[in-house]
N, C-alpha and C positions, 0 to 999 in steps of 0.2 A: 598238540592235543587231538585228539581223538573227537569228532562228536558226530553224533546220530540225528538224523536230521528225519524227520514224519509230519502230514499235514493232508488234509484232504482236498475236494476241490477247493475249496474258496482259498487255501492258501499254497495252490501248486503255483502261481505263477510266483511268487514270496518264495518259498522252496528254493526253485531254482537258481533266481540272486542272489539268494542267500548262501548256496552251496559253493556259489562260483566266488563270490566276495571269504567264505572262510576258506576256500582252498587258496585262494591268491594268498592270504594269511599267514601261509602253509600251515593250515588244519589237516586232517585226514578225516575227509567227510562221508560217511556213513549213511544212504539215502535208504528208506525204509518205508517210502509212496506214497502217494502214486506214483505210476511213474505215466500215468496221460490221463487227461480230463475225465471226469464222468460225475456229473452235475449230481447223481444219486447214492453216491459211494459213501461209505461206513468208514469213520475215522477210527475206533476202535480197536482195531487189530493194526491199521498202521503206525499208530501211537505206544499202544501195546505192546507190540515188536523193536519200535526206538526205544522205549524205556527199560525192556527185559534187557536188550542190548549193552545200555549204558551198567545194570548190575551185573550182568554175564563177567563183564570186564572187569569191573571193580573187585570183583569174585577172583579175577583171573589177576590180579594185580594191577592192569592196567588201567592209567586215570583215563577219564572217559566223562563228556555230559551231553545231555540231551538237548534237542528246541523240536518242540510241536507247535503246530501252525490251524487251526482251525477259523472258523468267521471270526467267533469270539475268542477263542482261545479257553472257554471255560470246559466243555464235554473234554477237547483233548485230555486238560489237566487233570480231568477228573480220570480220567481214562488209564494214564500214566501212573498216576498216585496208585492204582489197583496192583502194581506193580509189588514185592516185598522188595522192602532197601533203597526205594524210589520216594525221593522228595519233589514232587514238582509245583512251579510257582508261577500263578498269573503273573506275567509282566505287563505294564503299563505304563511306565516310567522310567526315566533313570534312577530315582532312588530306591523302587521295586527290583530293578535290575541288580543292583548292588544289593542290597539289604538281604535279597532273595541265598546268597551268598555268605555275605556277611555274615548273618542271624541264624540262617536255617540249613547253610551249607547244604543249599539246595543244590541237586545233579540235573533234574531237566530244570527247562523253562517252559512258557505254554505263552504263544502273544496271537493277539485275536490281528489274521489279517486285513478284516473289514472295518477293523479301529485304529489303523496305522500304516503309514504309508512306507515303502520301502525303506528309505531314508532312515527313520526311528526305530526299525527292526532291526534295521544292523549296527546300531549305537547302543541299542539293548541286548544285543545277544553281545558284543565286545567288551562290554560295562560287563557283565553276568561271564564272561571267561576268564578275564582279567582281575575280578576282585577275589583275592586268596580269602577262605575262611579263616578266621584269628582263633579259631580255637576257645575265644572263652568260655571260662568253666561253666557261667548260666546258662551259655547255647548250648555247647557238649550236654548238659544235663538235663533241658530240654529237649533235646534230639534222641536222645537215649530213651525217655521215657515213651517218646512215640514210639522207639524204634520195639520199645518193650511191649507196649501194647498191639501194637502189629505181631508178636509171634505169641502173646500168650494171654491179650485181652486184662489185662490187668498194668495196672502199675505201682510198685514197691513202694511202701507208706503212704497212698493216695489214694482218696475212694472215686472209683470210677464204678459207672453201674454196669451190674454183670450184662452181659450180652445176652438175649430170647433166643439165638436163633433164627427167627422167624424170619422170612424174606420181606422186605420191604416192596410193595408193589410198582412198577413202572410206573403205573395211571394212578396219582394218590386219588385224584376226584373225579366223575364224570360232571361235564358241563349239565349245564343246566337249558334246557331248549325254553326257547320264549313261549313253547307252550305248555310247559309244566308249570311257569310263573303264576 
């Protein structure tokens, strides 16, 4: 199998045992960066880059899945998901790992390396390569309907509310300084 491997600092030393534990596997692994420390670095486009990867493929017939690595693992996921065709899924567990699969025939995964020590990363990413998706019909029709509303914002016999447009702000709120209290 095929997998794309991205993580920024907090999870470059994770990365690497990780890449060398899936290629022992015989994975064909796929690094997509860092590729050396830098305490201030943007996970976004490394993330971004594994996950267009993993659809590039899929695109291309070839099966293929992702793991991002950030502190938390949440900006990656969220990052990937931006992705069209890209399911990604917090891991935290073994039954997150599988389920993530199972349920949602999830392609990446996203596991925070400041919440789990090497050891449980690589039990989580084997669990999430290893569990085949069963194809039931309520998943497949759940997945579709995301997949529908990712290309046309709507979903067939569902009310979802139309889309504004409008951008959502980075900064929802400005703090409040102790002396405007």
């Amino acid at each position: 199998m095929r997998i794309h491997i991205a993580t920024d600092h907090a999870g470059l030393e994770f990365s690497q045992q990780l890449q060398e534990h899936l290629a022992a596997a015989g994975h064909e692994v796929i690094d997509h960066g860092p590729q050396e420390y830098d305490p201030v670095d943007d996970y976004p486009s490394f993330c971004i880059n594994a996950a267009q990867a993993v659809a590039n493929d899929w695109a291309a017939g070839t099966e293929s899945l992702g793991v991002v690595f950030g502190g938390s693992g949440n900006g990656e996921q969220i990052a990937a998901n931006k992705v069209a065709g890209v399911r990604a899924a917090l891991v935290w567990n073994d039954a997150t790992a599988t389920l993530a699969r199972e349920h949602n025939n999830a392609n990446v995964i996203s596991i925070g390396a400041r919440q789990h020590d090497v050891t449980e990363a690589i039990r989580f990413i084997d669990l999430f390569i290893a569990e085949p998706f069963p194809g039931d019909e309520r998943h497949v029709r759940r997945i579709s309907q995301l997949a529908e509303y990712e290309r046309t914002e709507k979903i067939a016999g569902k009310d979802v509310l139309a889309a504004s447009g409008a951008q959502v702000p980075v900064q929802l709120a400005t703090a409040v300084s102790s002396e405007d209290k």
